[in-house]
C-alpha positions as CSV (number, residue, x, y, z in Angstrom):
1,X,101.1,45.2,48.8
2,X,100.1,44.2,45.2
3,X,101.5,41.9,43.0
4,X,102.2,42.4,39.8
5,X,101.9,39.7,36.6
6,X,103.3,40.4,32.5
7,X,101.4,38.1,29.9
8,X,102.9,38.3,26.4
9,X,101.5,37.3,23.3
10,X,103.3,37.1,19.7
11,X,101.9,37.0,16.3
12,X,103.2,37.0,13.1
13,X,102.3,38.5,10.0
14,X,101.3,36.5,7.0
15,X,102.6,38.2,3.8
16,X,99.0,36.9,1.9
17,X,96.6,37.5,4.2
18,X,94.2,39.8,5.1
19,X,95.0,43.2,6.3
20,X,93.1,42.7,9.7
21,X,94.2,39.1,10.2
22,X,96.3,39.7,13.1
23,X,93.6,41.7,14.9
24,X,91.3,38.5,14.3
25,X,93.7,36.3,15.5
26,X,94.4,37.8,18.4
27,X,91.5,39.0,19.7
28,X,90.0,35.3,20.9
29,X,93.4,34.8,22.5
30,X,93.4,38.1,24.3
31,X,89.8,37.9,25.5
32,X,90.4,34.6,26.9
33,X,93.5,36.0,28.7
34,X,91.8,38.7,30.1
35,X,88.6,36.1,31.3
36,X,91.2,33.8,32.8
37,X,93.3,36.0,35.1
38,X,90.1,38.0,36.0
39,X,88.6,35.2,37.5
40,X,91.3,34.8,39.6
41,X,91.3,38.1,40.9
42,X,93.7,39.9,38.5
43,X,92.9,43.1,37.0
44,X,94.4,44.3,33.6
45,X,96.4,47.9,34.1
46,X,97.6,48.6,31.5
47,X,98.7,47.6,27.8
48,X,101.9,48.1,25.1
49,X,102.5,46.6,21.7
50,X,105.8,46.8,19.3
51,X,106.4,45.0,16.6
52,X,109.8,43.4,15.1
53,X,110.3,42.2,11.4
54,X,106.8,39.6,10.6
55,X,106.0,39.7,14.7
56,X,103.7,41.8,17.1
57,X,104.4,41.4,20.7
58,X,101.4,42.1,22.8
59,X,101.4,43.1,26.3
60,X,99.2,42.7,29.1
61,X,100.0,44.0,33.0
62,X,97.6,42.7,35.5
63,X,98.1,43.5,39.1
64,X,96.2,42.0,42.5
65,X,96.2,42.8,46.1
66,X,98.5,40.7,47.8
């Protein structure tokens, strides 16, 4: 059986800022998501992203054998 885990990240858009500035921000955060819950034996699956007004909601899946 495998267990399943849903890590969500938000970020809002700065209205003076540089057009890649989300990317930039997120990426560190993302990586160090991804490092954390694969050193416990997670593995990512798969990934979605919508955004709402100023926000982007990121999504990670990770799944493990139980």
């Amino acid at each position: 059986m495998k267990k399943y885990k849903l890590e969500s990240l938000i970020y809002y858009s700065k209205l003076f800022a540089e057009k890649e500035h989300i990317v930039e921000a997120s990426s560190k955060d993302i990586q160090d998501k991804l490092d954390h819950y694969a050193a416990n034996g997670w593995r990512l699956v798969s990934t979605d992203a919508t955004d709402f007004g100023f926000a982007v909601y990121i999504y990670l899946y990770f799944e493990t054998d139980a």
